[in-house]
C-alpha positions as CSV (number, residue, x, y, z in Angstrom):
1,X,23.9,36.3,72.9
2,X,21.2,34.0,71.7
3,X,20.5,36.2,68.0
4,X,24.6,35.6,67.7
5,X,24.5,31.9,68.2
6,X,21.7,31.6,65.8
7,X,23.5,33.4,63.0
8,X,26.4,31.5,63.5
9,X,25.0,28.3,63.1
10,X,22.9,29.5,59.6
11,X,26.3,30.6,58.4
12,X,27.5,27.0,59.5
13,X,25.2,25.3,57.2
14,X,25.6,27.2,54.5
15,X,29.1,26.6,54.5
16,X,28.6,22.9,54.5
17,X,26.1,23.1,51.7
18,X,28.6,25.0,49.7
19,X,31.1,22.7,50.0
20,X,29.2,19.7,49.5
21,X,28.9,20.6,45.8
22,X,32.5,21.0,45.3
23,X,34.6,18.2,43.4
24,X,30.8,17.1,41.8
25,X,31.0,16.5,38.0
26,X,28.7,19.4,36.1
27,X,25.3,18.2,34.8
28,X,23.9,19.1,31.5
29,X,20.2,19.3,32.1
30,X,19.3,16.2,33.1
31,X,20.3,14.4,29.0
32,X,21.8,11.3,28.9
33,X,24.7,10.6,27.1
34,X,23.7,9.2,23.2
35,X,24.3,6.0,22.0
36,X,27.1,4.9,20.0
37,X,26.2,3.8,16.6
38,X,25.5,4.6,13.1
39,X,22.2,4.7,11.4
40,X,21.7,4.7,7.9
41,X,18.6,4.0,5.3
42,X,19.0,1.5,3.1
43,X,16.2,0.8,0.2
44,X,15.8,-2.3,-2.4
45,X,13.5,-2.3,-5.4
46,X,12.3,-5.5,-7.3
47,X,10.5,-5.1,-10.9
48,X,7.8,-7.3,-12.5
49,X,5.4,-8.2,-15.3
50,X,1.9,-8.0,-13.7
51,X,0.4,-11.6,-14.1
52,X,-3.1,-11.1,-12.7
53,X,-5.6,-8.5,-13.4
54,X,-9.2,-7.4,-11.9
55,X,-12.0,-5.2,-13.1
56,X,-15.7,-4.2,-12.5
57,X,-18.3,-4.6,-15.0
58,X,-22.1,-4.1,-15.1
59,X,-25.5,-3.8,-16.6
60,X,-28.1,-1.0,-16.2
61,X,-31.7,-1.3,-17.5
62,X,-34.7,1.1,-17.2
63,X,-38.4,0.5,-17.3
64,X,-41.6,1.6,-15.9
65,X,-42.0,-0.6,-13.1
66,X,-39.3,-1.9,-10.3
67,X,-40.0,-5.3,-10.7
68,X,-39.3,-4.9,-14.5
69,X,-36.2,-3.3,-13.9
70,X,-34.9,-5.9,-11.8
71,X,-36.4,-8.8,-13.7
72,X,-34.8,-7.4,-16.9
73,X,-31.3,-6.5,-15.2
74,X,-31.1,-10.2,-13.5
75,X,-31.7,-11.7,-16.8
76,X,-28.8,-9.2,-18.6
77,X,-26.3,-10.2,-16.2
78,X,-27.4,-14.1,-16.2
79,X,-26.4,-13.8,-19.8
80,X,-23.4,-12.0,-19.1
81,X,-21.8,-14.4,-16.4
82,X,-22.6,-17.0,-18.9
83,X,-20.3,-15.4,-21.1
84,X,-17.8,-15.3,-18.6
85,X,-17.9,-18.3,-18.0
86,X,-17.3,-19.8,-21.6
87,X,-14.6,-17.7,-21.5
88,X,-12.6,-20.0,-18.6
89,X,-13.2,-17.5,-15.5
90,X,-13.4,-19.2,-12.6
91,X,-16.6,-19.0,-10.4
92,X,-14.1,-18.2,-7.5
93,X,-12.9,-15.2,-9.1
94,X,-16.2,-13.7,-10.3
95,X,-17.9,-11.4,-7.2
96,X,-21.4,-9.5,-7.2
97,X,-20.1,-5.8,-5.9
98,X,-23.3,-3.8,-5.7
99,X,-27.4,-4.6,-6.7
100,X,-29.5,-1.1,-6.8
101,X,-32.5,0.3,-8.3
102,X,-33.9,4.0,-8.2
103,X,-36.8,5.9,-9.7
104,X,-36.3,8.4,-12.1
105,X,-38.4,11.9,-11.8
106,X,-39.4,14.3,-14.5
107,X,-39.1,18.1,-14.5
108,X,-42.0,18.0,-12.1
109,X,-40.5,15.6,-10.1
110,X,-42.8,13.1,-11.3
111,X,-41.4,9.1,-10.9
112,X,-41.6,8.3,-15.1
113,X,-39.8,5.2,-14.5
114,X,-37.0,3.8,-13.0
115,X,-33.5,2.4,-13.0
116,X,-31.5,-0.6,-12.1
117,X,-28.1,-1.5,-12.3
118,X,-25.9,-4.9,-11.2
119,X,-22.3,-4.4,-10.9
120,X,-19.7,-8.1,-10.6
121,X,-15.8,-7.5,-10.1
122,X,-13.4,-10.1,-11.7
123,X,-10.1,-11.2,-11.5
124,X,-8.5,-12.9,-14.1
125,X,-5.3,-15.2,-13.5
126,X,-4.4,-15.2,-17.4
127,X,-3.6,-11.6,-18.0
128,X,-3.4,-12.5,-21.4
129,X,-7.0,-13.5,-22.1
130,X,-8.3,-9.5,-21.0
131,X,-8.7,-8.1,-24.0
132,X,-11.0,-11.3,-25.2
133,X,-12.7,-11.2,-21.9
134,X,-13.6,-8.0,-22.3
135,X,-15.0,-8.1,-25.6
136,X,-16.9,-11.5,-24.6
137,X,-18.9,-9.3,-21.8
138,X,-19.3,-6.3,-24.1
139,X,-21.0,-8.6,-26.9
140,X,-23.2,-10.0,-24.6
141,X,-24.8,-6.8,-22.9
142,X,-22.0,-5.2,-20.4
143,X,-23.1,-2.0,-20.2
144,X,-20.6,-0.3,-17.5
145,X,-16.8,-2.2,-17.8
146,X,-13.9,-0.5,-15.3
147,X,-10.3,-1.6,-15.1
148,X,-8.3,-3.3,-15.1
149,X,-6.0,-3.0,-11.9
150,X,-2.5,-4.8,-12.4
151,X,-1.1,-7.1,-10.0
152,X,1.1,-9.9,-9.2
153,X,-0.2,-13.0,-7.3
154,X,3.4,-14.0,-5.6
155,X,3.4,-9.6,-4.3
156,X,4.2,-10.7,-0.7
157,X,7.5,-12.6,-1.7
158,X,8.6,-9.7,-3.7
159,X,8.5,-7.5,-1.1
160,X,10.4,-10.0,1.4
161,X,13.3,-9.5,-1.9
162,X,13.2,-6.2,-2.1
163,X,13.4,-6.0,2.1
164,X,16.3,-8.1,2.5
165,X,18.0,-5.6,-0.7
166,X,17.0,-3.0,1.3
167,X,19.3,-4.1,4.7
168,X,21.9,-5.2,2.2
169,X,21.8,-1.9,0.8
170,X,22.1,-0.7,4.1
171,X,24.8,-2.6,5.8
172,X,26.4,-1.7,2.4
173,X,26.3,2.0,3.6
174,X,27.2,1.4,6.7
175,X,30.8,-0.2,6.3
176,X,31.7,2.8,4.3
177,X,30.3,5.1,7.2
178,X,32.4,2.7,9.5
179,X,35.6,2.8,7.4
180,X,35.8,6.5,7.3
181,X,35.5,6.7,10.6
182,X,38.0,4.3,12.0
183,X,35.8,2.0,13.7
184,X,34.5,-1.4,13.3
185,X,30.7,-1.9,12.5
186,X,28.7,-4.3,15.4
187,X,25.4,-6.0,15.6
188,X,22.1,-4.4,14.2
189,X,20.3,-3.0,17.4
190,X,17.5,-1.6,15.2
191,X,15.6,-1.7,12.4
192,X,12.2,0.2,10.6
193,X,10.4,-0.3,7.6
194,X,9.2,2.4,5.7
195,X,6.4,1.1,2.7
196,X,5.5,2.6,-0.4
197,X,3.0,2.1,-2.6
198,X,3.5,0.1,-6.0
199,X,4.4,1.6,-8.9
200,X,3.2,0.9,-12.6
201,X,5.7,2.1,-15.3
202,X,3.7,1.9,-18.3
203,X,6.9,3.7,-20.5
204,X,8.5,0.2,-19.8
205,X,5.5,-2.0,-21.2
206,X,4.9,-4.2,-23.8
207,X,1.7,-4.7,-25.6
208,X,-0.2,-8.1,-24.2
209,X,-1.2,-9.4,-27.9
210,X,-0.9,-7.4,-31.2
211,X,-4.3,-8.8,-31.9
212,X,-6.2,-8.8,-28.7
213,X,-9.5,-7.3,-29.4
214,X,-9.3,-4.8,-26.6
215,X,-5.6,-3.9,-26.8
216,X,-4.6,-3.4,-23.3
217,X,-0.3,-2.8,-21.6
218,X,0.4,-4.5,-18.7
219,X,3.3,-2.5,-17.9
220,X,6.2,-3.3,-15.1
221,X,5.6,-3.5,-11.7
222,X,8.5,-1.7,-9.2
223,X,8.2,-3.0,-5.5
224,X,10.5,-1.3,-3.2
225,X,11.2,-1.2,0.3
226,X,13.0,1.5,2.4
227,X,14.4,0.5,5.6
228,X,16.4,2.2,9.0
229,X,19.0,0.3,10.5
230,X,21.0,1.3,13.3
231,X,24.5,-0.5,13.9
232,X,26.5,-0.6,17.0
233,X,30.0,0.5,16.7
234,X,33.0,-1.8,18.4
């Protein structure tokens, strides 16, 4: 009698389990329902003339002793900022970027002398005085010249253009995804930027001065922005 009662009751309760579950809506692995919305990319692009431009120049001496090396190599570049100077570069925009000096070894590795070098980067606010510049610091004992890098000195308020073309474009998209699908766009509940680097078309350019000494292209400038926007639907 008592192995009876105890299989009834286990039937019991599995009975009551079973039909607890019954009427329960079926779930789909634990996910939640997605969002309504529509996200689309939107990008904007901006192009400019450069207006500013930077490059690296230097002088290198060699002689038999360190202290001549570096004597000689201060005085070269002494006579070299000087020329800079008359050229109307500001002392703001004139930077030492490196000082260095090294032997140099024979076949025997043997020090027969030795080397020194003094590197200055430079960034000039009149793009079209480069070409003189650079023939100023060429004629007066620039050894090493590198550059120049392009760039424009109002960058970060070209970007905030070509961002706010960018959600334009976007929004833009998104009332035609809207349209088609018979609903009405809502609020923006998201948005990412994506950046990219500048871009220098120098197909586009146009020569800085027929007669510059140093004849040098600017080139355009292309700033874009990319941007993800997501839109609530109503």
């Amino acid at each position: 009698m008592k192995m009876i009662r105890i299989v009834a009751l286990v039937a019991l309760g599995a009975a009551v389990v079973a039909l607890a579950g019954v009427g329960l809506p079926e779930r789909a692995g634990g996910a939640s329902e997605p969002t309504a919305g529509i996200e689309v990319t939107g990008t904007g692009s901006v192009e400019s003339v450069p207006d500013e431009a930077s490059f690296s120049f230097g002088v290198q001496v060699r002689g038999s002793t360190a202290r001549e090396v570096l004597s000689a190599s201060s005085r070269e570049m002494r006579r070299v900022l000087a020329a800079l100077r008359a050229s109307g570069v500001a002392g703001r925009d004139v930077q030492t970027t490196s000082v260095s000096m090294s032997p140099s070894y024979s076949q025997t590795d043997t020090i027969v002398g030795y080397w020194a070098s003094n590197s200055v980067g430079v960034t000039l606010r009149d793009i079209r005085k480069v070409g003189a510049v650079l023939d100023a610091l060429s004629a007066a004992g620039a050894t090493e010249i590198d550059g120049p890098t392009w760039a424009r000195s109002d960058r970060k308020a070209l970007e905030a253009r070509a961002l706010r073309e960018a959600v334009a474009d976007a929004r833009a998209k998104a009332e035609v995804l809207a349209a088609a699908g018979g609903v009405r766009l809502g609020r923006v509940t998201a948005i990412t930027e994506s950046r990219r680097p500048p871009e220098t078309d120098y197909m586009r350019s146009a020569l800085l001065a027929k007669d510059a000494p140093v004849p040098l292209r600017a080139g355009t400038e292309e700033v874009e922005a990319t941007v993800k926007v997501t839109f609530a639907v109503d």
